[in-house]
SEFIDO-84360 format. One record per residue (C-alpha): residue number from 1; x, y, z. Coordinates in steps of 0.1 Angstrom, whole numbers, plus 2048, in hexadecimal, padded with zeros to 3 digits. Layout:
% residues N
+-----+-----+-----+-----+
: num :  px :  py :  pz :
+-----+-----+-----+-----+
: NUM :   X :   Y :   Z :
...
+-----+-----+-----+-----+
This chain:
% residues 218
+-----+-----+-----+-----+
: num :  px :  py :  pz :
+-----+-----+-----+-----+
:   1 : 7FF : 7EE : 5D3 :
:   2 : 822 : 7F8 : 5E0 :
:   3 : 810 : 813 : 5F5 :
:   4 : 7FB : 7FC : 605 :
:   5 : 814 : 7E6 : 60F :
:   6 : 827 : 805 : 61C :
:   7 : 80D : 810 : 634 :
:   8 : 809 : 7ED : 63F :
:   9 : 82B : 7EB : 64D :
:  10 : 82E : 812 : 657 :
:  11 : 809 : 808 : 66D :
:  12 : 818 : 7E7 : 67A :
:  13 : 83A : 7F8 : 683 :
:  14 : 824 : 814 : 699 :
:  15 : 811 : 7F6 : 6A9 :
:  16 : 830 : 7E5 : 6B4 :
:  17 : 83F : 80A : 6BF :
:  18 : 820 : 80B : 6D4 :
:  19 : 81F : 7E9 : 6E4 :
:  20 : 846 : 7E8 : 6E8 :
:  21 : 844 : 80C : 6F9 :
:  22 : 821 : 809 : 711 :
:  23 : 824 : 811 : 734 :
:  24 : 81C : 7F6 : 748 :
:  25 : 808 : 80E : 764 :
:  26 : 7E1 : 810 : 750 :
:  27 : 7D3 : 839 : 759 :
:  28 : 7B2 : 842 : 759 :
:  29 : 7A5 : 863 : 759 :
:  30 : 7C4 : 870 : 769 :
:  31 : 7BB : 863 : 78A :
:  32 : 7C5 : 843 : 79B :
:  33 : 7DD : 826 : 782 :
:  34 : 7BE : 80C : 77B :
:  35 : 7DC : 7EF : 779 :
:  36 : 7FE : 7EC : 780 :
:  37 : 812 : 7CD : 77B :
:  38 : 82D : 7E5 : 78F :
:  39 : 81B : 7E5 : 7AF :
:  40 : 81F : 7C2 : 7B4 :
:  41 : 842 : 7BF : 7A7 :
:  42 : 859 : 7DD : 7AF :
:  43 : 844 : 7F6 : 7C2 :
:  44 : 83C : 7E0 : 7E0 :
:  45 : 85F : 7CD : 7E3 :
:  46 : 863 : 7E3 : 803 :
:  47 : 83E : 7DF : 811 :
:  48 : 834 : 7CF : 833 :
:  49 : 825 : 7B2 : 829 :
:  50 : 808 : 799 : 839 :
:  51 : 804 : 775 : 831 :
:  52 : 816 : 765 : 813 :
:  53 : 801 : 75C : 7F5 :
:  54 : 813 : 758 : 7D0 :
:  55 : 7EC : 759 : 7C3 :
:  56 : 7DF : 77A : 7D2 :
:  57 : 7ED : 79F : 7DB :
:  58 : 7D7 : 7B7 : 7E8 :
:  59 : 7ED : 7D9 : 7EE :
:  60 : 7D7 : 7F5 : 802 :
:  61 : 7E3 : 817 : 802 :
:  62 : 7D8 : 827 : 825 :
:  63 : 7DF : 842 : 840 :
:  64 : 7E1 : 834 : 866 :
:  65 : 7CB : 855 : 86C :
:  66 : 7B0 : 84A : 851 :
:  67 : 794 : 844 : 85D :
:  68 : 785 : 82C : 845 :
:  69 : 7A7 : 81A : 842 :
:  70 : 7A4 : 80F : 865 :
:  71 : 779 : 803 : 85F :
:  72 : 78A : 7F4 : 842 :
:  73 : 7A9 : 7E0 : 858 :
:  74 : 78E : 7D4 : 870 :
:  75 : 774 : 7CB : 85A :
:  76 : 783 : 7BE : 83F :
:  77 : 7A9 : 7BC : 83C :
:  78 : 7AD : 7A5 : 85F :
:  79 : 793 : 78C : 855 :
:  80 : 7A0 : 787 : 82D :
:  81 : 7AB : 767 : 825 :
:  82 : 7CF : 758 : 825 :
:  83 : 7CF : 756 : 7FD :
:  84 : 7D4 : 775 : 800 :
:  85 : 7F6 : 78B : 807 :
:  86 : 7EF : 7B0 : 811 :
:  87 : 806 : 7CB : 80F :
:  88 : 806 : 7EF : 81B :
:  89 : 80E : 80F : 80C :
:  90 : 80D : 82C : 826 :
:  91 : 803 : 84A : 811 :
:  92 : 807 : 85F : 835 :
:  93 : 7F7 : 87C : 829 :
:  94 : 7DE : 885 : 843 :
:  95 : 7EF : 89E : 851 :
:  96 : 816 : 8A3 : 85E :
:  97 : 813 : 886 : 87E :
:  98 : 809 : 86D : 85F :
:  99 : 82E : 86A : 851 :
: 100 : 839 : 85C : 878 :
: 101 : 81F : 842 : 877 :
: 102 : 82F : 834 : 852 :
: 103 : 84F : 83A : 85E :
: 104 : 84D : 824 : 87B :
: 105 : 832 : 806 : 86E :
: 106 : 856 : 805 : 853 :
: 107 : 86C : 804 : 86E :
: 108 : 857 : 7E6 : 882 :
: 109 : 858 : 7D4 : 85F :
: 110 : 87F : 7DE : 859 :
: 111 : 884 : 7CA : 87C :
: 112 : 86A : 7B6 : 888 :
: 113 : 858 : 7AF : 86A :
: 114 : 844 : 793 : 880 :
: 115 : 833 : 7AD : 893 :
: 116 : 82A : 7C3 : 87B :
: 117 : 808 : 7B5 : 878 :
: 118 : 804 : 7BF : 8A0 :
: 119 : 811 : 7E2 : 89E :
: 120 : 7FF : 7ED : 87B :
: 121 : 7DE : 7DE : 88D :
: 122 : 7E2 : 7EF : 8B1 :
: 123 : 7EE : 80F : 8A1 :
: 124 : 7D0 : 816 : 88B :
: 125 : 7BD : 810 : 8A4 :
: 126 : 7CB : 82A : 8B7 :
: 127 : 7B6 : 847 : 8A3 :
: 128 : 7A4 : 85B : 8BB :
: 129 : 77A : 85F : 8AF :
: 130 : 776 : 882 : 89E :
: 131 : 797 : 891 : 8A5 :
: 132 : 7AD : 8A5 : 888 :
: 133 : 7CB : 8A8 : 8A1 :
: 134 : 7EF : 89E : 89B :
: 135 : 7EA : 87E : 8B0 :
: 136 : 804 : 866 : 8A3 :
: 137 : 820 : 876 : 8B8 :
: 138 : 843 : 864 : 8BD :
: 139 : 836 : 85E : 8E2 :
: 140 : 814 : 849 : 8DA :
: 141 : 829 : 83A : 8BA :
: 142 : 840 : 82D : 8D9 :
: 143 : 829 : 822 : 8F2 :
: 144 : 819 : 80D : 8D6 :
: 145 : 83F : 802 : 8CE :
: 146 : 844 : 7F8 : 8F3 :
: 147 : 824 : 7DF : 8F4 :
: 148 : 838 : 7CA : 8D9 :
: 149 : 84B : 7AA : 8E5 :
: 150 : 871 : 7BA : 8DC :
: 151 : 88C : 7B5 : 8E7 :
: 152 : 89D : 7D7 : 8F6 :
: 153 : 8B5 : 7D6 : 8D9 :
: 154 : 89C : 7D4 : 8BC :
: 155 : 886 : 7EC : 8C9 :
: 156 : 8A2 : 806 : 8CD :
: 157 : 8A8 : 800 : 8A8 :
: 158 : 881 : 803 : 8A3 :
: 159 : 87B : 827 : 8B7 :
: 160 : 8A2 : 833 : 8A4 :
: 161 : 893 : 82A : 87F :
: 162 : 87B : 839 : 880 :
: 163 : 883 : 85A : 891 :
: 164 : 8A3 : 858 : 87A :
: 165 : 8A6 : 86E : 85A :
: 166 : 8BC : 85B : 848 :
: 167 : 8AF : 835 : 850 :
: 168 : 89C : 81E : 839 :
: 169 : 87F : 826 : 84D :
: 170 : 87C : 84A : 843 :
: 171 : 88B : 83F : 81B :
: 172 : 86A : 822 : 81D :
: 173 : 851 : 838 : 82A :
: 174 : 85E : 853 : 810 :
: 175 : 858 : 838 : 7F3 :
: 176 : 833 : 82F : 7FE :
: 177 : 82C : 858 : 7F8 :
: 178 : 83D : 855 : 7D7 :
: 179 : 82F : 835 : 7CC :
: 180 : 80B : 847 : 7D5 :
: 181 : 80F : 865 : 7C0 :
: 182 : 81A : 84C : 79F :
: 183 : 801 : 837 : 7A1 :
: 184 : 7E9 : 855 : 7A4 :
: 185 : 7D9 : 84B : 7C8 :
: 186 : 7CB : 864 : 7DC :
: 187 : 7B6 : 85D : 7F1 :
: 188 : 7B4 : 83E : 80F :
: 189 : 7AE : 828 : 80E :
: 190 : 7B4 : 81D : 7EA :
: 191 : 7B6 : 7F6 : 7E0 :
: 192 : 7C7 : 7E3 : 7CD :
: 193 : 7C8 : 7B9 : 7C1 :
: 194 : 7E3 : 7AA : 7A9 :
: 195 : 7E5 : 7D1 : 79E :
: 196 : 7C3 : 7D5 : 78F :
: 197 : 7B8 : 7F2 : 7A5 :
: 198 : 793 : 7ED : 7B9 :
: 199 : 779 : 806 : 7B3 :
: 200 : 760 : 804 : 7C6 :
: 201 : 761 : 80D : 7ED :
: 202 : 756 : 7EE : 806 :
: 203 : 758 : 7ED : 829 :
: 204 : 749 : 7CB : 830 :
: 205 : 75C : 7AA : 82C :
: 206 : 740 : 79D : 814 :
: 207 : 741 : 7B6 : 7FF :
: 208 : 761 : 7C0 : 7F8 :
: 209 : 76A : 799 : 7EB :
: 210 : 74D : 7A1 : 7D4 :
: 211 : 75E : 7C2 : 7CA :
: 212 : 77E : 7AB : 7C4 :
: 213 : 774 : 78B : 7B9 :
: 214 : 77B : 794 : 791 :
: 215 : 7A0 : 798 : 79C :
: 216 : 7AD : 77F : 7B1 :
: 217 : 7B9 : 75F : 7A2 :
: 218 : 7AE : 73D : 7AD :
+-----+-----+-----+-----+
């Protein structure tokens, strides 16, 4: 009898151990985290945001030169709801021109945050049909910087960011790459709502709220 009672306390002690010690990021297969109370909470703190919801986050991981991101931004993202807050991650991994791009959408958000929205929009839509070339040069990254309503002072501190090595700009965009890499995302663009990552791929409006209904809360 006193060995029974033993291994019930020895298997409710390794319960607890497990419960107590569980990471809060779910894996699956090695590939991308399938939930993350993180994401929401202490990954993001530094993401440009859109809209202002306490119900709903939707985080998308993306690559101004991705292709399917920008379907996705015109398609879907732009016409969401306002129960729902969006933030971005820029994995800027599509090649060595993707890094400016991140660097500067941080810089916008660092400064103007209030046209963010404008410059994120106008910049991936930008991408040139079927080209692979380093594009997203400092020179179109300014011209798109120059159609913004600043003043001459902010967007001095704007183009400097973001071309500066030791700014929050370059430490934000930095981040987004190592948030990517923990939460096992690669590829763009990837999906997330109130951390439970999204599956399945959608491109129309209709179905991706179909693809997130289970997830958002009321």
């Amino acid at each position: 009898m006193k060995k029974i009672y033993i291994g019930l306390i020895i298997f409710v002690v390794l319960v607890i151990f497990v419960l107590v010690l569980r990471p809060t990021d779910v894996k699956k297969n090695s590939k991308e985290v399938t939930f993350s109370k993180d994401l929401q909470t202490k990954y993001t703190n530094h993401s440009p945001k859109i809209g202002n919801s306490k119900k709903n986050t939707l985080v998308v991981f993306e690559d101004f030169k991705c292709p399917y991101c920008r379907i996705l931004h015109n398609n879907v993202i732009k016409k969401l709801d306002s129960n729902i807050e969006i933030r971005y991650i820029n994995m800027a991994f599509l090649g060595k021109d993707s890094i400016k791009g991140s660097r500067a959408s941080h810089a916008v958000n660092i400064y103007a945050p209030e046209r963010f929205s404008e410059f994120h929009d106008s910049l991936m839509n930008q991408q040139p049909e079927n080209d692979e070339t380093l594009w997203l040069t400092e020179k179109k990254i300014d011209n798109e910087l120059d159609k913004l309503s600043l003043s001459k002072e902010k967007l001095k501190k704007i183009k400097d960011a973001y071309k500066s090595k030791d700014s929050k700009a370059w430490k934000y965009a930095d981040k987004d790459k190592k948030i990517s890499e923990k939460m096992h995302v690669s590829s763009s663009p990837t999906v997330y709502v109130n951390g439970h990552y999204v599956k399945e791929d959608s491109y129309s409006l209709k179905s991706f709220k179909k693809n997130i209904a289970e997830y958002m809360n009321d």
